[in-house]
C-alpha positions in Angstrom: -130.1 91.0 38.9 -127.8 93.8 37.3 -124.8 93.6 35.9 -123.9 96.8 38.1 -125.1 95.3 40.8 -122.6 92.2 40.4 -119.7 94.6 39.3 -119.6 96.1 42.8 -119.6 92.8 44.5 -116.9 91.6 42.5 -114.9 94.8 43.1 -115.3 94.1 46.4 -114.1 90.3 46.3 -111.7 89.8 43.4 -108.0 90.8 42.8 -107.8 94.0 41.1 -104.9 91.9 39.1 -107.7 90.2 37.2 -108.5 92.8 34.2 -111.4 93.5 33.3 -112.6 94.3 29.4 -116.6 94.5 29.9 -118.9 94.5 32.6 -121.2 92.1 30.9 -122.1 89.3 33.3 -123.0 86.6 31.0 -126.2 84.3 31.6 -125.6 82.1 28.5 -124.3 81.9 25.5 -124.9 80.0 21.7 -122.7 80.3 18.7 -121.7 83.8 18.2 -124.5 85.7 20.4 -124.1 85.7 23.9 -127.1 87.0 26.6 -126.0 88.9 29.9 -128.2 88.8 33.3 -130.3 91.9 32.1 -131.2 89.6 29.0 -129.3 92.0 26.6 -128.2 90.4 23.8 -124.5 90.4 22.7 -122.7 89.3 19.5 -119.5 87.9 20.4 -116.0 88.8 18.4 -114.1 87.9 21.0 -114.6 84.1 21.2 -113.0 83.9 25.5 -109.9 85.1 23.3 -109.8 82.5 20.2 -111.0 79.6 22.8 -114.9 79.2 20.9 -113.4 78.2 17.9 -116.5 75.9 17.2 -118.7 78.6 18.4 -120.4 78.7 22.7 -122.0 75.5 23.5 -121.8 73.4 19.8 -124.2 70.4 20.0 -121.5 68.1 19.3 -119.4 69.3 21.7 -121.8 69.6 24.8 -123.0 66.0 24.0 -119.2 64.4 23.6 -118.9 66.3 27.6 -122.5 65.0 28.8 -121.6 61.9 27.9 -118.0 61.8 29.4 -120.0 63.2 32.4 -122.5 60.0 33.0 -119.0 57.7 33.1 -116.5 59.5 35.4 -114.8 63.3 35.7 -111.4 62.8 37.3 -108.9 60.3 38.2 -105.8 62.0 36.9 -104.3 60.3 34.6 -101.3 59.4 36.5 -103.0 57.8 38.6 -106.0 55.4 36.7 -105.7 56.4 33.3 -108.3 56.5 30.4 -108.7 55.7 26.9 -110.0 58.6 25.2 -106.3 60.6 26.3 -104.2 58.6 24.4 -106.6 58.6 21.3 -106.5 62.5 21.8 -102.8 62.2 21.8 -102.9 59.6 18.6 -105.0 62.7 17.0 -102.5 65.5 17.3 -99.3 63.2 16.8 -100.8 63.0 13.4 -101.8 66.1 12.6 -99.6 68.7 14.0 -97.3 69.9 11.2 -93.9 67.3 11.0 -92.8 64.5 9.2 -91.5 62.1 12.1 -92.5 60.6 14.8 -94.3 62.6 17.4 -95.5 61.9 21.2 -98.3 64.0 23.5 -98.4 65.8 26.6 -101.5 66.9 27.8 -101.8 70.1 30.5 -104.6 72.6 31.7 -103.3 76.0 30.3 -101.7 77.4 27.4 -99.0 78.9 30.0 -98.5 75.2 31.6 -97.9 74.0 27.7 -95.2 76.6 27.1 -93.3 75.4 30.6 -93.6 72.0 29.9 -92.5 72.8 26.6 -89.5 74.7 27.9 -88.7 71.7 30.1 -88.9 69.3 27.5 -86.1 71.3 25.5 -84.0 71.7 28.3 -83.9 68.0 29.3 -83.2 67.2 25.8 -80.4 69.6 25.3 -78.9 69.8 28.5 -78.9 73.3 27.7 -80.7 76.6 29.7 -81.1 79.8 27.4 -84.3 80.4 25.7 -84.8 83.0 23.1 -88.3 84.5 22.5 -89.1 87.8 20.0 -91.0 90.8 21.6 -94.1 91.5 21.0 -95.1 87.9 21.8 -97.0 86.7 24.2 -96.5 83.3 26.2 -98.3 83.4 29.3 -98.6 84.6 33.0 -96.8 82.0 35.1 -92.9 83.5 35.8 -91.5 81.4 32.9 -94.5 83.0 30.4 -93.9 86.4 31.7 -90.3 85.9 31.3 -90.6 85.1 27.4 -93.1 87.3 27.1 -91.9 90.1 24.8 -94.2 93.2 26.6 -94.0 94.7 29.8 -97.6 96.3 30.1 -99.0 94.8 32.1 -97.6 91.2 32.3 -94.2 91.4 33.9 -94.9 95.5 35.5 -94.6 95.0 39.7 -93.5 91.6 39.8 -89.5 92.0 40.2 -87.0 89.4 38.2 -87.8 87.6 35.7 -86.7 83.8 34.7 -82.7 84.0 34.0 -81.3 83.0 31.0 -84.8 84.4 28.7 -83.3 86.2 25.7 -85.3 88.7 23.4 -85.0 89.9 19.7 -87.0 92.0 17.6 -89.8 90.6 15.5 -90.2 91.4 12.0 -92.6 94.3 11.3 -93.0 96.6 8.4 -95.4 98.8 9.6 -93.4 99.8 12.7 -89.9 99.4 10.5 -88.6 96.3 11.6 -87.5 94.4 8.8 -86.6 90.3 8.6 -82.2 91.6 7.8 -83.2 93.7 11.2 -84.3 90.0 13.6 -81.6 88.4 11.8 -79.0 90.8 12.5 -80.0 91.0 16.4 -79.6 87.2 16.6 -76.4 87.1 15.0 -75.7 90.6 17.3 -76.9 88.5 20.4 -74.5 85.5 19.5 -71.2 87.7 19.4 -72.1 89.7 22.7 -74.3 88.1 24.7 -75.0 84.4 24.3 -73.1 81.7 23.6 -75.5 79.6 21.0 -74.6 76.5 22.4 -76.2 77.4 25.5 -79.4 77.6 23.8 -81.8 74.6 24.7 -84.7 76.4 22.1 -86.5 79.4 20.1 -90.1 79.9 20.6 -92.0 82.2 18.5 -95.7 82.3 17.5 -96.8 82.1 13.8 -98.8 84.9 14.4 -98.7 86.8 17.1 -101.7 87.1 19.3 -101.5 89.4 22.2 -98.4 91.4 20.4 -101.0 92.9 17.6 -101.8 90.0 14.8 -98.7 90.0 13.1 -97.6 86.9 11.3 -94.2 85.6 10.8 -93.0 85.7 7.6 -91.6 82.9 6.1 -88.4 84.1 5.4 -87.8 84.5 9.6 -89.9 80.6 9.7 -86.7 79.7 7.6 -84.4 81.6 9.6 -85.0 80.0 12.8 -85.4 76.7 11.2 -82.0 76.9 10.2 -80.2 78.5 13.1 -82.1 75.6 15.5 -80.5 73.2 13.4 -77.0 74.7 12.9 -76.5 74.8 16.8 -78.3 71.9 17.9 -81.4 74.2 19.7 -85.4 73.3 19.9 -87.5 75.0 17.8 -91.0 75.5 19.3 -94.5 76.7 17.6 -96.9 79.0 20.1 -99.7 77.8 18.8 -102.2 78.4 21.7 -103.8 81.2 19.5 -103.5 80.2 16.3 -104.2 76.4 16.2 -107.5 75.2 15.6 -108.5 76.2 12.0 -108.2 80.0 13.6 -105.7 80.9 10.7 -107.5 78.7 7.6 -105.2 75.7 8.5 -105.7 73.5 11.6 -102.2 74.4 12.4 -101.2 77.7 11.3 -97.2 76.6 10.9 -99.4 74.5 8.1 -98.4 78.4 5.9 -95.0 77.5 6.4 -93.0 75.0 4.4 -90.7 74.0 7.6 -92.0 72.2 10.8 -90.8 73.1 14.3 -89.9 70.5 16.9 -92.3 71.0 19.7 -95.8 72.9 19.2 -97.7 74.3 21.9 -101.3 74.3 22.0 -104.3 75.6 23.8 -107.6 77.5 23.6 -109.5 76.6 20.7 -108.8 72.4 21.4 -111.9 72.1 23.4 -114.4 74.2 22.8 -114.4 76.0 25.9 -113.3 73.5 27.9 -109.6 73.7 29.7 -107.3 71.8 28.5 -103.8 72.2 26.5 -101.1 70.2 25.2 -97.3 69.7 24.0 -97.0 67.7 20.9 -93.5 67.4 19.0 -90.6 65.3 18.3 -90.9 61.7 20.1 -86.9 61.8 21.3 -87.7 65.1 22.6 -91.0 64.5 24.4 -88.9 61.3 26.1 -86.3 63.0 27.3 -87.8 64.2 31.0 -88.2 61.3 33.4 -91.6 59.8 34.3 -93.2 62.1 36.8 -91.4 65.2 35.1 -94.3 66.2 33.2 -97.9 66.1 34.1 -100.3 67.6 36.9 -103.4 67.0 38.7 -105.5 67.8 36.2 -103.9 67.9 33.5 -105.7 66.4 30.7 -108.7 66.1 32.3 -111.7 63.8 30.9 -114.2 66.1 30.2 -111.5 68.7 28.2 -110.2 65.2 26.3 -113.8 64.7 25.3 -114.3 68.0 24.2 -111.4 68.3 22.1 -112.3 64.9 20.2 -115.7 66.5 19.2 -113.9 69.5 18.4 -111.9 68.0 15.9 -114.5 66.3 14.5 -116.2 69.6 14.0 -113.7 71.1 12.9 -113.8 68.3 10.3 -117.3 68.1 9.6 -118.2 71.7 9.1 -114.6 72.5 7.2 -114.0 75.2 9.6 -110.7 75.9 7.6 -112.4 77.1 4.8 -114.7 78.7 6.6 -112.4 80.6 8.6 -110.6 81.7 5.0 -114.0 82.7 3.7 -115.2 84.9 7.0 -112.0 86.5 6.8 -112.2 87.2 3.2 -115.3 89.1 4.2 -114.3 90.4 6.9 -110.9 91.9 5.0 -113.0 93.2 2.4 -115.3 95.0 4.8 -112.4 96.5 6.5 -110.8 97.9 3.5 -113.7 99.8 2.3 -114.0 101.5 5.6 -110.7 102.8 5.2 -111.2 104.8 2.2 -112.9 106.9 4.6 -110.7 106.4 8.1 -107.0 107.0 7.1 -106.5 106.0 11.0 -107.1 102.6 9.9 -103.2 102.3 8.5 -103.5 98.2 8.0 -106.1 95.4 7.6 -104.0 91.7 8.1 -104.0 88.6 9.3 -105.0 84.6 7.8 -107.9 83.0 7.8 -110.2 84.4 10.7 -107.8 85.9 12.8 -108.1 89.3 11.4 -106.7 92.5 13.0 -106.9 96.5 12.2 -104.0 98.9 13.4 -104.9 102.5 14.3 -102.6 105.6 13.9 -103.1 108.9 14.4 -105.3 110.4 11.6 -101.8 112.0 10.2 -100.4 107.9 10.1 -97.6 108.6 11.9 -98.2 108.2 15.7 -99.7 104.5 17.1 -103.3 105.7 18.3 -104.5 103.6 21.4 -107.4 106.2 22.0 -108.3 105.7 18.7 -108.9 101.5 19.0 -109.8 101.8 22.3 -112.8 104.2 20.7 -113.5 101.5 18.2 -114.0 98.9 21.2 -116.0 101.0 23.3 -118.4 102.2 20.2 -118.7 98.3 19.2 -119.6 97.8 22.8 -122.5 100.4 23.0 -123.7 98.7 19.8 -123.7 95.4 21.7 -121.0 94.3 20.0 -117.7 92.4 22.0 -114.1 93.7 20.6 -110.8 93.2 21.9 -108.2 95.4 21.3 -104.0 94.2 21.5 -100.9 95.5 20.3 -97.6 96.3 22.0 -98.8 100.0 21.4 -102.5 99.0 22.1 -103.5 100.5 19.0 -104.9 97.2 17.2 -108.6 96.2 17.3 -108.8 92.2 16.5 -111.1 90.2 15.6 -111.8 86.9 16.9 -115.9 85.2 16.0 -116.4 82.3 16.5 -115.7 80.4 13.3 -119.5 79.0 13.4 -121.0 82.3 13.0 -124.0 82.5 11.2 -123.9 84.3 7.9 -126.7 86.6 9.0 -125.2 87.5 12.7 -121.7 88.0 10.4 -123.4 90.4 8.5 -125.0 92.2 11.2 -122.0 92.6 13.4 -120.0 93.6 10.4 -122.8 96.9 9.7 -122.5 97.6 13.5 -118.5 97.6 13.3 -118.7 99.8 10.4 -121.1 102.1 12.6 -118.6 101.4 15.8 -115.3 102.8 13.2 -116.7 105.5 11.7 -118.5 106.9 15.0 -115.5 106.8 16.8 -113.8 109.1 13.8 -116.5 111.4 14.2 -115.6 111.4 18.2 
C-alpha cells in the first residue's frame, strides 16, 4: 500500500474541513520515530501536537491500557462508576497549581474542558462575559472558536460567534505589544464596552500554543490575578498545551507565583489516549447541578488508566528536567544557526516547548514562506514539523519528551540541514 494511494481515497471520503499537514499514513509508531505504510522511517517533532508527552506507545502506559482492557471499557461514569476516576481526580486535585481545596471533572477534549470550564464560571457567578487575548487558541466547538483569538482558519465561513466573548491584545515584544499595552485595552474595554461585573471569567494560556509559543509574562499573570479578584471574575489556566511537564513544570502556571481558579487540561494526560479534564476551586466546580457536567464518554476507563501511568512516568523518568535539558539543547542549537539565518529573529519558549519565529531576511516583515520552507525541508529530510503563529511565521517544536539522546541529536543535524536549505531556497 502507498501513502498516495490512501491520499486519494481519503480525498475522496473525508471533509476537506479536516487539514491536512503531511501525507504520511502512519503504520506505527515508538518513542520519537514513527514508520509510515511504505516503511519509511520518520522522527517525530510534532508529538499529535504536544499529546505524546511520554513519547508513542511507552511500555508503562500500553500495559496500564491492556490491563484496563481485560476488566471493562465503558460504562460511563454516570451511570456505574469506577475507581480508578476518582483516584485520577485525587491526583490532579493535588497537583494542579493552588493552595485550597480543589474538585475534578473529567471530559474527552481539550475544547469540551474549556466549555465546561466556561460553564463552571458562569454558574458560579451568575455572570455571562468571558474575556480571552488573541492569538490564543481554545478549541473548535462554537464556544472555542468564539475565544479563540485568530480568524484563519478557525472561525472563517462559520457566521456568529458565541455573544458576550471579549478580546484584548496579548503581550508581545517582538510584534510591539507591550504588558502597559493589554493592560490599557482592559481598562479601555471596561469604560466602553463591558461592564466588569458582567464578567463570569478570564481565560488565557501560559503559553500560547497555536498563537506562536509565546509565554505570558508574569507581570500580565499578576495583572489578571488581580483584576479577577477585584471584580469578583474566574480566572482560568489553558493548560491543554502546556500541562504535562511540556514547559519543565508539570503545570506550567507552576513559573508563576499566583494560581488561577479553574485549569483546563488535555493532550499530554494520557499518553495518546483521549481524555481531558477541569480541575479548580471546589466552590466553583460545585456550583452546576448534578447532570450539568459530564458526557457519554467523558472520562473514559482506558484514557483514566492511561493518564495514571502517565503520571507515574512523568514521575519516574523526571520528565520535567528532562524537558528543561532537551530544550536547553535544543535553544542552544537554534541560536547558533542563527548567526547564519538573520530570518530566524527569535528562539523562545520553557522547557521543551521550544519555538523559532521567521521574518523576512531584512527582520522586518513576518515570513510564513520562510517557516513554511523550514517544515517542508524538515519533511523531505523525514523529519515532522509544525509550524503556528497568528502570522504563520513560527516553526515549533514539540518531541516527545522521551526522545532518545541519539534520535535528539540526529533530528537536530537534519533541522540544521532543513534551516539553512531553505535559506539557500
Amino acid at each position: 500500500m502507498k501513502n498516495a494511494e490512501i491520499a486519494k481515497r481519503r480525498d475522496e471520503t473525508i471533509a476537506r474541513g479536516v487539514g491536512m499537514m503531511t501525507q504520511i499514513y502512519v503504520e506505527r509508531a515508538e518513542n520519537a520515530e514513527v514508520w509510515d505504510v511504505e516503511g519509511n522511517r520518520y522522527i517525530d517533532f510534532a508529538a499529535g501536537i504536544a499529546v505524546v508527552n511520554t513519547g508513542h506507545r511507552h511500555p508503562k502506559v500500553m500495559a496500564a491500557v491492556e490491563k484496563q482492557l481485560g476488566s471493562f471499557t465503558h460504562t460511563c461514569h454516570q451511570v456505574m462508576p469506577y475507581e480508578n476516576y476518582i483516584g485520577l481526580g485525587e491526583r490532579l486535585n493535588e497537583a494542579v497549581p493552588g493552595n485550597f481545596d480543589k474538585k475534578t471533572i473529567f471530559v474527552t477534549t481539550g475544547a469540551e474542558a474549556v466549555e465546561n470550564a466556561i460553564k463552571v464560571a458562569r454558574a458560579a457567578t451568575g455572570r455571562q462575559a468571558v474575556i480571552a487575548f488573541g492569538g490564543g487558541f481554545h478549541g473548535r466547538t462554537f464556544m472555542g472558536m468564539s475565544l479563540t483569538g485568530k480568524v484563519q482558519p478557525y472561525k472563517a465561513g462559520f457566521g456568529t460567534m458565541m455573544p458576550d466573548v471579549f478580546h484584548v491584545p496579548f503581550p508581545n515584544d517582538l510584534h510591539g505589544i507591550t504588558i502597559d499595552h493589554a493592560k490599557a485595552a482592559i481598562t479601555q474595554l471596561f469604560k466602553a464596552a463591558l461592564d466588569p461585573d458582567r464578567v463570569a471569567a478570564i481565560i488565557l494560556e501560559p503559553v500560547q500554543g497555536e498563537g506562536g509559543f509565546y509565554q505570558a509574562p508574569v507581570e500580565l499573570m499578576r495583572a489578571v490575578r488581580e483584576i479577577c479578584d477585584e471584580y469578583g471574575m474566574v480566572m482560568i489556566a489553558d493548560e491543554v498545551q502546556t500541562g504535562f511537564a511540556r514547559t519543565g513544570k508539570l503545570f506550567a502556571m507552576e513559573h508563576y507565583d499566583v494560581a488561577a481558579d479553574l485549569t483546563t487540561m488535555a493532550k499530554g494526560l494520557a499518553g495518546g489516549l483521549p481524555l481531558a479534564a477541569v480541575t479548580g476551586r471546589a466552590d466553583l466546580m460545585d456550583a452546576a447541578n448534578p447532570g450539568g457536567l459530564g458526557g457519554t464518554y467523558a472520562g473514559n476507563p482506558l484514557g483514566i488508566a492511561a493518564a495514571h501511568a502517565v503520571m507515574d512516568v512523568i514521575e519516574e523518568e523526571q520528565l520535567c528536567d528532562r524537558a528543561n535539558e532537551l530544550g536547553s539543547r535544543l535553544k542552544q542549537r537554534l541560536e547558533a544557526i542563527r548567526a547564519d539565518v538573520p530570518e530566524m529573529v527569535d528562539v523562545r519558549g520553557p522547557g521543551f516547548m521550544i519555538a523559532a519565529e521567521f521574518n523576512t531576511a531584512d527582520g522586518s516583515v513576518p515570513s510564513a514562506d520562510f517557516a513554511n520552507k523550514v517544515r517542508a525541508e524538515g519533511l523531505k529530510r523525514n523529519l515532522v514539523l509544525l509550524t503556528c503563529g497568528v502570522h504563520g511565521n513560527v516553526v515549533r517544536f514539540l518531541a516527545p519528551i522521551t526522545i532518545q539522546d541519539e534520535v535528539m541529536t540526529e533530528a537536530m543535524d537534519l533541522l540544521e540541514e532543513s534551516i539553512k536549505a531553505a535559506k539557500a531556497a
